[in-house]
N, C-alpha and C positions, 0 to 999 in steps of 0.2 A: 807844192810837192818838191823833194827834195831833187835836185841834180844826180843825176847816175852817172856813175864812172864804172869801166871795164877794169878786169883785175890786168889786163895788158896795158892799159893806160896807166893803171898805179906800178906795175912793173917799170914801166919807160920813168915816169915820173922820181922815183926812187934812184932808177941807174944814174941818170940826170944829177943826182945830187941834190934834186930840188927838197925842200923841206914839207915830208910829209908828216903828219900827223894822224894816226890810226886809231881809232877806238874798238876793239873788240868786245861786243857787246853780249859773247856766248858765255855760257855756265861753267863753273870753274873744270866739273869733268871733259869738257869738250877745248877746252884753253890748254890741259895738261896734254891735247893731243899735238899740239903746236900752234903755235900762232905765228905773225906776221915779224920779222924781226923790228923791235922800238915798240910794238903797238901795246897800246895802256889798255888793259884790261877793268872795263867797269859792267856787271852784267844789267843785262836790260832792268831788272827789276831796282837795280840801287843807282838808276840812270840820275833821275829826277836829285835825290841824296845827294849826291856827291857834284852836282854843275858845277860848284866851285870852286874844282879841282880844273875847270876849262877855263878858257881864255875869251871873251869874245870876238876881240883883234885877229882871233887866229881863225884858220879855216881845218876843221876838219874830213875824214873820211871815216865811213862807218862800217862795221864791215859783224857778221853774224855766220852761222852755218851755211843757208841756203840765201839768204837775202829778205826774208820775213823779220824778223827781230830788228836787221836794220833799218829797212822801211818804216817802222813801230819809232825806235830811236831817232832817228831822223827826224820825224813828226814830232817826237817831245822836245828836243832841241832848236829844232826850228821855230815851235813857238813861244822857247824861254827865249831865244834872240842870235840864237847863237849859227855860223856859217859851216854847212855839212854838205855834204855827198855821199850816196852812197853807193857801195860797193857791191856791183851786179851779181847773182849768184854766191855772194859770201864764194866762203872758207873753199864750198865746194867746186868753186870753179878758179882758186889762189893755184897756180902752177909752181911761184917761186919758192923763195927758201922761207924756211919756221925754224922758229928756236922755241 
């Protein structure tokens, strides 16, 4: 099972300067309401399609509405090979800025 990160930890993480990496894994109607500022937009269903548009050197964060579709993603990622986290609560518990 995937690692869980708080959307205050990806906050701190971000201000940090550290190099994040976001996948927003929600429907294109719910992306148009804002998402995470950088976060690459791939929705859950064309998760599997597009892997190698990811890196596996890299580590990602996963992040979804409520945190269900991330959990889902996570698990497909996880066992094409690739390093994730996901994000507690999604979108609905993100405080910071969207674009």
């Amino acid at each position: 099972m995937a690692k869980q990160i708080t959307p205050e930890e990806m906050a701190k993480r971000l201000q940090h300067g550290e190099e994040v990496i976001v996948i927003d894994v929600r429907e294109n109607s719910e992306v148009a309401t804002g998402k995470i500022p950088g976060a690459k937009h791939i929705p859950l269903g064309q998760l599997a399609l597009r892997k190698n548009e990811l890196n596996k050197d890299k580590s990602y964060i996963i992040t979804c509405q409520s945190g269900n579709r991330s959990k889902a993603a996570c698990g497909i990622l996880e066992a094409l090979g690739y390093q994730v986290e996901d994000m507690k609560g999604g979108m609905n518990n993100w405080n910071g800025d969207t674009e």
